[in-house]
N, C-alpha and C positions, 0 to 999 in steps of 0.2 A: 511200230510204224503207224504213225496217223494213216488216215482216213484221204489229207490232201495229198503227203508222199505218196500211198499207194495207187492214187489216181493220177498224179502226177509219174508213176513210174508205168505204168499203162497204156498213157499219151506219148510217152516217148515210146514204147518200144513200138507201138504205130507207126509215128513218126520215123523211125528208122528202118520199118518194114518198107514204108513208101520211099523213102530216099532211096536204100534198095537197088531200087530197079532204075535209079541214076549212076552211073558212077562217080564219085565225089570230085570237084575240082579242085585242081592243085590249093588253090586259096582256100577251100573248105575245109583240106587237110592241113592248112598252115596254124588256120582259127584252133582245129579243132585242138590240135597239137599244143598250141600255147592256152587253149584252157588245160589241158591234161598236165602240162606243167605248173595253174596255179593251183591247181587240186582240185578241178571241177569232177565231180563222182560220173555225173552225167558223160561230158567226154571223155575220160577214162574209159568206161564202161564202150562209146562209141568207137574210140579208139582203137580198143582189144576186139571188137567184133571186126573191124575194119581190117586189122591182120591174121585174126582167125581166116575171115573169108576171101582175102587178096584182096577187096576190092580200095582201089586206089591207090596200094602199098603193094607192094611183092607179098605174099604171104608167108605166115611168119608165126608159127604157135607160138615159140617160146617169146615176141613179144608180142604175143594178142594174152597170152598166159601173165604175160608181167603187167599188163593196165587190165 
């Protein structure tokens, strides 16, 4: 892993520390959903955190488990 990914994966999980403590709006789950379908790793990754912890979705391991 470079130097910029792993700094680049640091800033994100910031960034979704802060978001957080908003809960996502429908249209932020719509975005995030159609990058998770062009294979964006980043929302994927947001995604499955988003169904691990309910927030914005019902909760949901086995698909926080699958993104």
């Amino acid at each position: 892993m470079s130097i910029f990914n792993y700094l680049k994966k640091i800033w994100r999980s910031r960034e979704i520390a802060r978001i957080r403590n908003e809960p996502p709006t429908p249209e932020a789950i719509k975005e995030t959903i159609r990058r998770t379908e062009q294979g964006d790793a980043d929302a994927q990754y947001q995604l499955g955190s988003m169904y691990y912890y309910g927030e914005g979705v019902p909760q949901d391991y086995q698909q926080a488990a699958k993104w």
